[in-house]
C-alpha positions in Angstrom: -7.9 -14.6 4.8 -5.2 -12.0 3.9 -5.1 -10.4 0.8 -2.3 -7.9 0.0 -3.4 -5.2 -2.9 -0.5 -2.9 -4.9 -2.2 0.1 -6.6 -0.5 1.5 -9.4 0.4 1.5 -12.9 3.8 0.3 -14.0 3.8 2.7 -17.3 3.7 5.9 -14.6 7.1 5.1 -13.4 6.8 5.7 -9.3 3.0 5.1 -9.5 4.1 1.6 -10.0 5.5 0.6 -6.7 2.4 -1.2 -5.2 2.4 -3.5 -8.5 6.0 -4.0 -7.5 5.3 -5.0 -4.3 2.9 -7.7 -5.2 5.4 -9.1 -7.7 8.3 -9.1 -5.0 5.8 -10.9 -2.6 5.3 -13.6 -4.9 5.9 -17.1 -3.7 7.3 -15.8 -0.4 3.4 -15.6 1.3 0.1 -17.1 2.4 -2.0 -14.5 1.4 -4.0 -13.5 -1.8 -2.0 -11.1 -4.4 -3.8 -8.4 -6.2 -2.7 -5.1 -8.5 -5.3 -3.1 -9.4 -5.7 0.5 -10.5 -7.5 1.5 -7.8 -10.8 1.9 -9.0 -13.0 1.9 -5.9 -15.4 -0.7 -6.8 -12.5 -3.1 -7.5 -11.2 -1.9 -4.5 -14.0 -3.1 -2.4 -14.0 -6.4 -4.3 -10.5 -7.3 -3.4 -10.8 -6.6 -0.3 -14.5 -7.4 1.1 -14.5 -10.2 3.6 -11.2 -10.3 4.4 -9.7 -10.6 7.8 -6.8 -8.7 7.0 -6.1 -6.2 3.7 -3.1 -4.3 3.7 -3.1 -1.7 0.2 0.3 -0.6 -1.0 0.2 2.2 -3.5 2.4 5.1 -4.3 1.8 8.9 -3.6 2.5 12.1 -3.4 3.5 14.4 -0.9 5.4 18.3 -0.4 8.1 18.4 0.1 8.3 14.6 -1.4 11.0 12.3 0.2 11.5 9.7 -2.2 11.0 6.4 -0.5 9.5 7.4 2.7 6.8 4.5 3.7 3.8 6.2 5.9 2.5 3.3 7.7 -1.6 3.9 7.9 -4.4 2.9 9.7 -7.8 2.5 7.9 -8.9 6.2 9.4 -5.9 7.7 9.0 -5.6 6.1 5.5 -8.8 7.4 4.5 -8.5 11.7 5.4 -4.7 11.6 4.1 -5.8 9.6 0.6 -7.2 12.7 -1.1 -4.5 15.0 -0.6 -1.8 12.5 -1.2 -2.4 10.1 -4.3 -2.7 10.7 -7.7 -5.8 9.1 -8.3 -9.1 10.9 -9.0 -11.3 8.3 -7.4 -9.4 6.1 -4.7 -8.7 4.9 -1.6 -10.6 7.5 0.2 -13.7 6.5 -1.5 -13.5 2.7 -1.6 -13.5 3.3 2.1 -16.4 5.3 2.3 -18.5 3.3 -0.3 -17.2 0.1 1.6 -18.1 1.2 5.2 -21.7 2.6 3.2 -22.2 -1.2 2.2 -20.7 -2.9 4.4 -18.2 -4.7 2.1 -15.1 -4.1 4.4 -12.3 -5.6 5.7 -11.8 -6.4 9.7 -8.7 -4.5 9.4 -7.0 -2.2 6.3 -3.6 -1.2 6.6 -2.3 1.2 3.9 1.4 1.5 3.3 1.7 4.4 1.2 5.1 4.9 -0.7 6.6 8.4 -1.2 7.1 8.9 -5.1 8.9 11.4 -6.9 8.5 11.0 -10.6 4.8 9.9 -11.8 5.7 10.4 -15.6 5.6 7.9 -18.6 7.7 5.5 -18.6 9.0 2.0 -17.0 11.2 1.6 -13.5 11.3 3.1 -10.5 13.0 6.0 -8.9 16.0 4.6 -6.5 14.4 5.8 -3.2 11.2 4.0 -3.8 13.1 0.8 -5.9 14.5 0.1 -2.3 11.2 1.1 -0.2 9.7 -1.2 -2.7 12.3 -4.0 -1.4 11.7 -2.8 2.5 8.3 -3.3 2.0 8.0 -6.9 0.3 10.9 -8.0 3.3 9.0 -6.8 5.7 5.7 -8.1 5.0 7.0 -11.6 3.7 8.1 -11.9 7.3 4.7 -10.6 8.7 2.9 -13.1 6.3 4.7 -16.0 6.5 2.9 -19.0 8.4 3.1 -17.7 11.9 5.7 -14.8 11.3 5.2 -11.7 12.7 7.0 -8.7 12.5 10.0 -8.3 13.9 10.1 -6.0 17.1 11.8 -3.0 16.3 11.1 -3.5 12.6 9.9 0.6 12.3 12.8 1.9 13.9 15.3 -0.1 11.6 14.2 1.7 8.5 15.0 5.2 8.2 12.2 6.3 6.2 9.4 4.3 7.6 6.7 6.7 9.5 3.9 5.1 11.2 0.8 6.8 12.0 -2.0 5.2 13.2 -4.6 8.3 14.4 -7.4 8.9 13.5 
């Protein structure tokens, strides 16, 4: 089982690209859709027993690039989560209360979204409106009944930065 989690709230405008993702993903995959606010417990929930569960949630980062999509591994995903997002309790500690009771995923991927405003409000900035669109595209292929990603898929968006180390 797959399950695909956007973290976010739409009323923070930027903060509300993983929701995005999850609603641009639907009908176009075989995999379970969930937005949450990333609350660690209902983290865990989504994603406990799942072969695969790749998170999608906005952050921050300085300088900020508006759009850029870091491409994480569960480690990496885990150290960089409490400098980057905005959320007081989060990814970083699902992961650790996960792996403390054993409620984990085979495999978390985290693609984390570059935001630049995180005010009130509705709608997206325009550099994370089209990572938004990169992201769903890219993952309906990866999802779809024996799709995979395309080769090259990294190196054809400009702002996509994989980083898989520990």
């Amino acid at each position: 089982m797959t399950v695909v989690i956007g973290v976010g709230n739409d009323f923070r405008r930027d903060d509300g690209a993983g929701p995005a993702v999850i609603e641009a993903l639907r009908g176009r995959v075989r995999a379970t859709l969930a937005v949450t606010d990333g609350e660690p417990a209902r983290l865990i929930g989504l994603w406990a027993g799942a072969d695969l569960a790749i998170v999608v949630d906005a952050v921050h980062a300085e300088p900020p690039v508006p759009g850029r999509i870091h491409d994480l591994g569960a480690e990496t995903a885990a150290l960089a989560a409490r400098s980057v997002t905005g959320h007081a309790l989060g990814l970083a500690d699902a992961v650790a209360l996960g792996l403390a009771v054993g409620h984990m995923p085979a495999r978390l991927r985290v693609l984390a979204i570059e935001g630049l405003d995180f005010g009130f409000g509705r709608g997206l900035s325009p550099g994370v409106a089209a990572a938004v669109t990169a992201v769903a595209d890219r993952l309906a292929v990866a999802l779809a009944p024996g799709g995979k990603e395309p080769a090259g898929s990294t190196a054809g968006h400009p702002r996509w930065k994989e980083d898989h180390s520990p």
